[in-house]
C-alpha positions in Angstrom: 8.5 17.8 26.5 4.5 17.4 25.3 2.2 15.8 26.7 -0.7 13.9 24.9 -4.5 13.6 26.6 -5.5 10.4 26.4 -7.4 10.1 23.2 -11.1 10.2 22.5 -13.5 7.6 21.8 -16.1 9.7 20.8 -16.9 8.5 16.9 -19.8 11.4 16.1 -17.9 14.8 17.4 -16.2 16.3 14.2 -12.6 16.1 14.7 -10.2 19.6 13.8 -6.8 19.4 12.2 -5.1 19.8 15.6 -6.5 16.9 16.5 -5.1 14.7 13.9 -1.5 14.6 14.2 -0.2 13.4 18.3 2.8 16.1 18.3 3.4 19.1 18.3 1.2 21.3 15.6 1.8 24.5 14.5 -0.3 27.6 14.6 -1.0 27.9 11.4 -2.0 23.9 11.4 -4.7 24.8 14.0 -5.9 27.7 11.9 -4.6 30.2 14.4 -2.5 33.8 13.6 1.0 33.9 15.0 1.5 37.2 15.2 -1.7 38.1 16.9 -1.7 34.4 19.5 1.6 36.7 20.5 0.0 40.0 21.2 -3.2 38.7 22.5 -5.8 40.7 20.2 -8.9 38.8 20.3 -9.6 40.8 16.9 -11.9 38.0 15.4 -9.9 38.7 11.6 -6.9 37.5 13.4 -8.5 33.9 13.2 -9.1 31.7 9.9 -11.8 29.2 10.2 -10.8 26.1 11.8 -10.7 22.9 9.2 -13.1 20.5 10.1 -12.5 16.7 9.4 -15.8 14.8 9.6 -15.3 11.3 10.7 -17.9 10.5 8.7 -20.8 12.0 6.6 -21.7 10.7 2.8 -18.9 12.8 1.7 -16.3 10.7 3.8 -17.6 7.1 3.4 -18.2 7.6 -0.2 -14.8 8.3 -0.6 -13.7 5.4 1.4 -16.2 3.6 -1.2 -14.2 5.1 -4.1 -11.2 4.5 -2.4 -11.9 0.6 -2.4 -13.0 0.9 -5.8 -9.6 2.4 -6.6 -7.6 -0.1 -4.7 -9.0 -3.0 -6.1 -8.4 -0.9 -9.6 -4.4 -0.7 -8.8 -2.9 -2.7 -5.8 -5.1 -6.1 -6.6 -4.5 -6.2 -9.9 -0.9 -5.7 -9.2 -0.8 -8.1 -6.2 -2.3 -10.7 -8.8 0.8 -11.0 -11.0 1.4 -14.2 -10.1 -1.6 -15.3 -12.1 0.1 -13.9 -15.5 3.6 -15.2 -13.9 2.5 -18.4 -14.6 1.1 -18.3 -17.4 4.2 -16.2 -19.2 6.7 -19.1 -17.6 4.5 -22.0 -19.2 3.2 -20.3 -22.3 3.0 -16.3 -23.9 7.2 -16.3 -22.9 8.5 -19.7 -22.4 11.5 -18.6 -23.6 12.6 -16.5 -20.8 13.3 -17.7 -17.3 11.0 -17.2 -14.4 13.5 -14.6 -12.9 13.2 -12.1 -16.3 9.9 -12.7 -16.4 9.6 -11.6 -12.4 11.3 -7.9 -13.6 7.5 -7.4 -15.2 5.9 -8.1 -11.8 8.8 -6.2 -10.0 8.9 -3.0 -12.2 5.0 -2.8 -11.1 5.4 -3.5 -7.6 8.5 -0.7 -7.8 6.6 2.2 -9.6 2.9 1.9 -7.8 5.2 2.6 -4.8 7.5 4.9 -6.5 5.3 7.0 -7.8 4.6 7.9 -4.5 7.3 10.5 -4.8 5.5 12.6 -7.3 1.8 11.8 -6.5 2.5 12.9 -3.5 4.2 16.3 -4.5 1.3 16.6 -6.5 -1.7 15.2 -3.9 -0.1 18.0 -1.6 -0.3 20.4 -4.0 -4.0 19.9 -3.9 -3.9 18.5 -7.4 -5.8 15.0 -6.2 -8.3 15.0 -9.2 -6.0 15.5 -11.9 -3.6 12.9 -10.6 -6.5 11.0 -10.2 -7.8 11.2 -13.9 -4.7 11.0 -15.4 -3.7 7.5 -14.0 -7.3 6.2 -15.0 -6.8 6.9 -18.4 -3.3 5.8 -18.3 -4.1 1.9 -16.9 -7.1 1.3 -18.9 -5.1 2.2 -21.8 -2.0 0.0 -20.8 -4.4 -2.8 -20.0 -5.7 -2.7 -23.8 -2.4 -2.6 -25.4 -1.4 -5.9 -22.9 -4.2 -7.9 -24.6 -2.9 -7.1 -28.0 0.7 -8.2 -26.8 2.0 -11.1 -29.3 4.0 -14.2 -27.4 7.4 -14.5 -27.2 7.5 -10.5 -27.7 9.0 -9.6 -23.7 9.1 -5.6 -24.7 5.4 -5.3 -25.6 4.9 -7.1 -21.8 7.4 -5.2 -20.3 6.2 -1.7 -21.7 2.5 -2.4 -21.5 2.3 -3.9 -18.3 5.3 -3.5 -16.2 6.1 0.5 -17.4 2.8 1.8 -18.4 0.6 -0.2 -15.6 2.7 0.0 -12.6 3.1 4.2 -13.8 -0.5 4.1 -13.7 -1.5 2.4 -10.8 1.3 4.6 -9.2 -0.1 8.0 -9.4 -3.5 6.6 -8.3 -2.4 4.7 -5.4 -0.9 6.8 -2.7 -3.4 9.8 -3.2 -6.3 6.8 -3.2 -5.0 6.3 0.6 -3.8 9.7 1.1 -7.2 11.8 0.8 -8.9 9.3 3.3 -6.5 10.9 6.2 -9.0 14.1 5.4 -11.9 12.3 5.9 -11.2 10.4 9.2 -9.1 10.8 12.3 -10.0 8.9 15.1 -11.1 6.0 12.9 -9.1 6.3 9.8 -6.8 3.1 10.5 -10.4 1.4 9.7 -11.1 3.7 6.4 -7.6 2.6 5.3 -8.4 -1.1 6.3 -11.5 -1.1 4.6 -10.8 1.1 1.3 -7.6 -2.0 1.3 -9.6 -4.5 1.4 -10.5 -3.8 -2.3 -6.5 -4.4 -3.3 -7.8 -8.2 -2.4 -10.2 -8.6 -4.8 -8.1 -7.3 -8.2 -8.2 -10.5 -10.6 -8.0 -11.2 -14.0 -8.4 -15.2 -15.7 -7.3 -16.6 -19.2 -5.3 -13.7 -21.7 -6.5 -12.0 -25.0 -9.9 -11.7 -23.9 -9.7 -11.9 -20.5 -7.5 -8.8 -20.1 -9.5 -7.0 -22.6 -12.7 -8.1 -20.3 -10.4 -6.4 -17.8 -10.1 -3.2 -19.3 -13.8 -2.9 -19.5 -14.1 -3.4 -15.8 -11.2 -1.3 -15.0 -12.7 1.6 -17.3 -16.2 1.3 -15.0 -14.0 0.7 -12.0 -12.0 4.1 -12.4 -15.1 6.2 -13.5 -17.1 5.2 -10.6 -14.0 5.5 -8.4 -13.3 8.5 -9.4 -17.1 10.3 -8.8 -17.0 8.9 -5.7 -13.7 10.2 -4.5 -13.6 14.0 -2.7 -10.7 15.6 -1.4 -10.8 17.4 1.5 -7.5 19.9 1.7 -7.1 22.3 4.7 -6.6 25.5 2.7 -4.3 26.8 4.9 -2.0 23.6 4.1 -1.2 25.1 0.8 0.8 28.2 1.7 2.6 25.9 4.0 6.0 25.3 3.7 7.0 21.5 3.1 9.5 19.4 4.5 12.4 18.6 2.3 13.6 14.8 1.4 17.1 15.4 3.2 15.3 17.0 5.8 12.9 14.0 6.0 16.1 11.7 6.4 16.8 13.3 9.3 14.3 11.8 11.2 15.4 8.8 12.7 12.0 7.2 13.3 11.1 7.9 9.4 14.0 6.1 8.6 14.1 3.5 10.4 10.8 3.3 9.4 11.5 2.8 5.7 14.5 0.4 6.4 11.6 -2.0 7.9 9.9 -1.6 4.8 12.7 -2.5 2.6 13.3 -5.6 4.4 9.6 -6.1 4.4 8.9 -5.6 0.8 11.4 -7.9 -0.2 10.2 -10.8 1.5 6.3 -10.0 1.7 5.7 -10.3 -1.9 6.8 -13.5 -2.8 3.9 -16.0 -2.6 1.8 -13.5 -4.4 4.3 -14.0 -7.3 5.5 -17.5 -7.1 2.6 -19.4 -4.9 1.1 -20.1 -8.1 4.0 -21.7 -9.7 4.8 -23.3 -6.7 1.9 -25.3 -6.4 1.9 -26.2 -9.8 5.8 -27.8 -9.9 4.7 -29.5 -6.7 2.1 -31.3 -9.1 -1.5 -30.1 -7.2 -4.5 -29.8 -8.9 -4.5 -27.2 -12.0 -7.7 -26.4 -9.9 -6.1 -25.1 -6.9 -3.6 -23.8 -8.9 -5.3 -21.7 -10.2 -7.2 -20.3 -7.4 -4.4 -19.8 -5.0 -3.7 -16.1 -5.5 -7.8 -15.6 -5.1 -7.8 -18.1 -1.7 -4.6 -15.7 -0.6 -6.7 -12.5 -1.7 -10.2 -13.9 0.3 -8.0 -14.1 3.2 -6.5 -10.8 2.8 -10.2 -8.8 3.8 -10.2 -10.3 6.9 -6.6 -8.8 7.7 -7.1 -5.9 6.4 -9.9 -5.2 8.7 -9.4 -6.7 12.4 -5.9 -5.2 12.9 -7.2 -1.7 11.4 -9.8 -1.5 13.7 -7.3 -2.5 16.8 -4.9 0.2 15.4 -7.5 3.3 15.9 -6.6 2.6 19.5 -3.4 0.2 20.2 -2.0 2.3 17.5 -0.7 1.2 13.7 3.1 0.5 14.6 1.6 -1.7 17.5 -0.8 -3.6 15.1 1.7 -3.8 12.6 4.7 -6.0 14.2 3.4 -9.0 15.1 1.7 -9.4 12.1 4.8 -8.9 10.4 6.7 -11.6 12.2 3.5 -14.6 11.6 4.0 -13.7 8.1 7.7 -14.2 8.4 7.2 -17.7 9.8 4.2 -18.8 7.1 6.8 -18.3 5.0 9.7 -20.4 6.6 6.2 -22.9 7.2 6.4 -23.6 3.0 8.7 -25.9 3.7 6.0 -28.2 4.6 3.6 -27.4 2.7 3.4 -30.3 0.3 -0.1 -31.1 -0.3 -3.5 -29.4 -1.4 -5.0 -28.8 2.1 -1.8 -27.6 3.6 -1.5 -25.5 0.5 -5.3 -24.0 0.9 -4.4 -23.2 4.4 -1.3 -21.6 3.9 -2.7 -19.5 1.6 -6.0 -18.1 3.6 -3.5 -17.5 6.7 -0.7 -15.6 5.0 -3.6 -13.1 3.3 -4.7 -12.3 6.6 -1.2 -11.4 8.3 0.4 -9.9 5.2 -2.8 -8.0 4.4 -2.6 -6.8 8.0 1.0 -5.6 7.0 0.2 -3.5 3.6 -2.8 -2.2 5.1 -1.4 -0.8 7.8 2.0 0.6 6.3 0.1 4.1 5.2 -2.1 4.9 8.7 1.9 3.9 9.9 3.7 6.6 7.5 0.6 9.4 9.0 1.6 8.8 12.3 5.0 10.2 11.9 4.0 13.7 10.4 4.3 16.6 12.4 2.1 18.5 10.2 -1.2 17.4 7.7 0.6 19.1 5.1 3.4 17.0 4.4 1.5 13.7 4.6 1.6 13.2 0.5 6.0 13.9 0.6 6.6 11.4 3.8 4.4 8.6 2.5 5.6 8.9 -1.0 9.4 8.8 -0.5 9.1 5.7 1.7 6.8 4.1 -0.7 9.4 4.6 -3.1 11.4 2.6 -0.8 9.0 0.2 -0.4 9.3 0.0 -4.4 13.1 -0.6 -4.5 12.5 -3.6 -2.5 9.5 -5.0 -4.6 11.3 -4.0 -7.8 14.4 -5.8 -6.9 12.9 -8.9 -4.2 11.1 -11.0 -6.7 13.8 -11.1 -9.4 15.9 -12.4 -7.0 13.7 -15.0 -6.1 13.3 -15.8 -9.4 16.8 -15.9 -9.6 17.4 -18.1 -6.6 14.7 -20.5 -8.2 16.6 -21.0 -11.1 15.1 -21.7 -14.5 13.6 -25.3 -13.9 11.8 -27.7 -14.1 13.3 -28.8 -10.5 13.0 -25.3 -9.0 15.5 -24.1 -6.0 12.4 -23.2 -3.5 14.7 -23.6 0.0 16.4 -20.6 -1.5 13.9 -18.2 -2.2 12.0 -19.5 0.6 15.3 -18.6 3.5 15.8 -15.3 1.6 12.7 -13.7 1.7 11.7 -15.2 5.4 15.2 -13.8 6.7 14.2 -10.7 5.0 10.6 -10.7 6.7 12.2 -10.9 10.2 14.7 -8.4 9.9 11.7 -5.5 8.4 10.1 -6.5 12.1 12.6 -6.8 14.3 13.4 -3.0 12.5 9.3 -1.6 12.6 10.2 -2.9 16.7 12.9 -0.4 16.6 10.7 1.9 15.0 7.6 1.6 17.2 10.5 2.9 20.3 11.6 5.0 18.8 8.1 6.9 18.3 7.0 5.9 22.0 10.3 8.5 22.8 9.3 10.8 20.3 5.6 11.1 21.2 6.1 10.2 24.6 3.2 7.8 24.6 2.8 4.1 25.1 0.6 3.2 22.0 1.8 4.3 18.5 
C-alpha cells in the first residue's frame, strides 16, 4: 500500500513531475531508466533530465493570463445563452417553443464538453497550438455567420451557433485548462480558479451588430490568448503508452466520478439558460432582466476563486461537494423568489456556488491520473459526459416549461434540483472512494 508525505507548502521550490500526481508514478514519469534503476549502474546516460514544472515564472502566469482570456473566449460566452434564449423565444424565433430553441444552447453546452474527447487525444499528443488555432479561427468565423442569421430561419442558428460555436469553443476548452496542469502543481487548483474566472465575464447585448461587435472582440480575444499561451509537455510523456477508454472505465473512482457529473450537469445549467426568461414571465424590470445572467456571472469570480485556493490544500473533491449541494438548494430556493431583490440575490449567490462547481470539476478529473500523460484522455471522456447531460438537461427543462405564456417552472425547478443532489451525494461517493485509493484524508 503507498504512502503519501504530507504535502508541501513551499510556493517558490520548482516542483518535478513525480511530484504532481499523489499515487503511484512510474519510472519513466520521474525521468528515471528502468532497466538500469534494476541493475544499479549509476552510469549518468542511464538518466534523462528530470521535467521541471515551475509554479510560477512569466511563462506560467502568462499562460494562466491566456488561459482567462481563452475562457472568457469559450465557456462565458457559452454560459451566456440565456441572453440569446430570450431573445429567440420573444423575437429572431417566436415560432419555435422555448424547449427547441434550448437544443441551440444544449448542443453548445454538449460539444465544448465533448470535444474533450478529441482535444484531448490531440493536447496529449502535444499538438496544443494547433488545436488551439484551429478553434480560434473556427468561433470567430461561426460568430460572423450568427449575425448574418435571418429570423425565423432555426438551421442558420442551429448550424452557426449551436454546431460550429460549441465545435469551436470545444477544441479550445479543455486544452485551455489542460496545459495549466504544466505550469502549476502545488497551486494549480488557483491557476484553474483564476484562468475560470474569465468563463464569468463572456457577454454579448442586442443581435446584428452586437454579435458582429462580438466577433471583433472575440478575434482580439483569441489572438492575444493564444500569444500568451505555452505548453509545457514532459517529453518523455510522448513515447508513453496511454490509457484506453474501456480501460479508463475500469476505474471505479473515474466513474463514479462522471456519473456525479451527469447528474450535475443536468441540473447546474439551468438558471444560466432560463433565469432570464424567468424573471421576465414573473413581470420584473426589463432592467434586471436583462442583467441577470451578468449579476450571476459577477458572482461567479468570487467562486471561482475562494474554493480554488482551499482546494490546493483541503483538496478539489473536498471543495467541491458542498458547494454542489448549496447550489442544489438555491435552486429548490426559486420557488420563492418572486420579486427583484430576491431575484438579485439569488443570482449573485448561485454564481458563487455553481462557479465553485465548474471551476473545480478539471483540478478534480487531474487528481485521479496515475500518470501526467493521460491527463488530456481522462478529462476529455468525462467532459464528454458532462456534455451529454448539458446537451440533453436544458431541452428538457424547456420541455417541462412548456411553450407558455404561463410557464410550468415547479417542474423544471424539482428536476434539475433532484438532479443537483443526486451529482453530490455521488462526488461524496467519489471523494471515498479516492481517500481508499490514495490512502489519504484530503482529495
Amino acid at each position: 500500500m503507498p504512502t503519501f508525505e504530507k504535502p508541501s507548502h513551499d510556493s517558490t521550490a520548482p516542483s518535478r513531475t513525480d511530484t504532481l500526481v499523489p499515487g503511484e508514478i512510474s519510472d519513466v514519469e520521474k525521468g528515471e531508466n528502468p532497466a538500469a534503476s534494476a541493475s544499479g549502474s549509476e552510469d549518468s546516460t542511464a538518466l534523462q533530465p528530470v521535467h521541471v514544472i515551475p509554479e510560477g515564472g512569466w511563462k506560467a502566469w502568462s499562460t494562466v493570463a491566456g488561459a482567462w482570456l481563452i475562457m472568457m473566449s469559450t465557456f462565458g460566452y457559452i454560459q451566456s445563452f440565456g441572453v440569446f434564449q430570450a431573445l429567440y423565444v420573444e423575437d429572431r424565433l417566436s415560432n419555435y417553443s422555448a424547449s427547441t430553441i434550448a437544443w441551440i444552447g444544449g448542443a453548445q453546452v454538449f460539444l465544448i464538453f465533448a470535444m474533450g474527447i478529441p482535444a484531448g487525444r490531440l493536447f496529449d499528443a502535444h499538438h496544443f497550438r494547433a488545436t488551439m488555432i484551429t478553434g480560434s479561427v473556427l468561433l470567430v468565423g461561426c460568430c460572423f455567420a450568427l449575425s448574418a442569421a435571418q429570423p425565423g430561419q432555426y438551421y442558420q442558428y442551429f448550424l452557426s451557433q449551436g454546431l460550429g460555436q460549441g465545435i469551436a469553443c470545444g477544441l479550445m476548452y479543455l486544452p485551455g485548462v489542460a496545459v495549466l496542469s504544466q505550469h502549476f502543481a502545488k497551486k494549480r487548483a488557483l491557476a484553474i480558479g483564476v484562468a475560470f474566472t474569465g468563463g464569468a465575464l463572456g457577454r454579448t447585448n442586442g443581435f446584428e451588430w452586437g454579435v458582429r461587435a462580438a466577433g471583433f472582440f472575440l478575434l482580439g480575444n483569441l489572438t492575444l490568448g493564444n500569444l500568451l499561451m505555452h505548453s509545457n509537455y514532459n517529453p518523455a510523456h510522448k513515447t508513453m503508452a496511454k490509457p484506453s477508454i474501456m480501460t479508463l472505465l475500469k476505474d471505479r473512482v473515474y466513474v463514479t466520478a462522471m456519473a456525479s457529473g451527469l447528474g450535475t450537469g443536468w441540473g447546474l445549467f439551468f438558471p444560466f439558460f432560463f433565469l432570464q426568461l424567468y424573471a421576465s414571465s414573473h413581470g420584473m424590470s426589463q432592467t434586471i432582466v436583462f442583467y441577470t445572467i451578468a449579476i450571476t456571472n459577477a458572482g461567479a469570480v468570487l467562486g471561482r476563486i475562494v474554493p480554488n485556493l482551499l482546494a490546493d490544500r483541503f483538496g478539489p473533491i473536498t471543495c467541491q461537494i458542498p458547494p454542489q449541494f448549496i447550489s442544489a438548494a438555491l435552486i429548490f430556493a426559486l420557488f420563492g423568489v418572486k420579486d427583484q431583490g430576491s431575484l438579485i440575490a439569488f443570482a449573485v449567490l448561485y454564481g458563487i456556488f455553481s462557479g465553485a462547481v465548474l471551476s473545480l470539476y478539471a483540478p478534480m478529473l487531474v487528481t485521479m491520473a496515475d500518470s501526467m500523460a493521460e491527463v488530456g484522455i481522462r478529462m476529455g471522456v468525462a467532459f464528454c459526459v458532462m456534455g451529454i447531460a448539458g446537451l440533453t438537461g436544458n431541452p428538457i427543462n424547456g420541455a417541462l416549461l412548456g411553450s407558455g405564456p404561463e410557464y410550468a417552472w415547479w417542474k423544471a425547478i424539482v428536476f434539475s434540483g433532484i438532479s443537483l443532489v443526486t451529482g453530490a451525494c455521488l462526488m461524496t461517493l467519489t471523494r471515498r472512494f479516492l481517500q481508499e485509493k490514495r490512502q489519504k484524508r484530503w482529495v
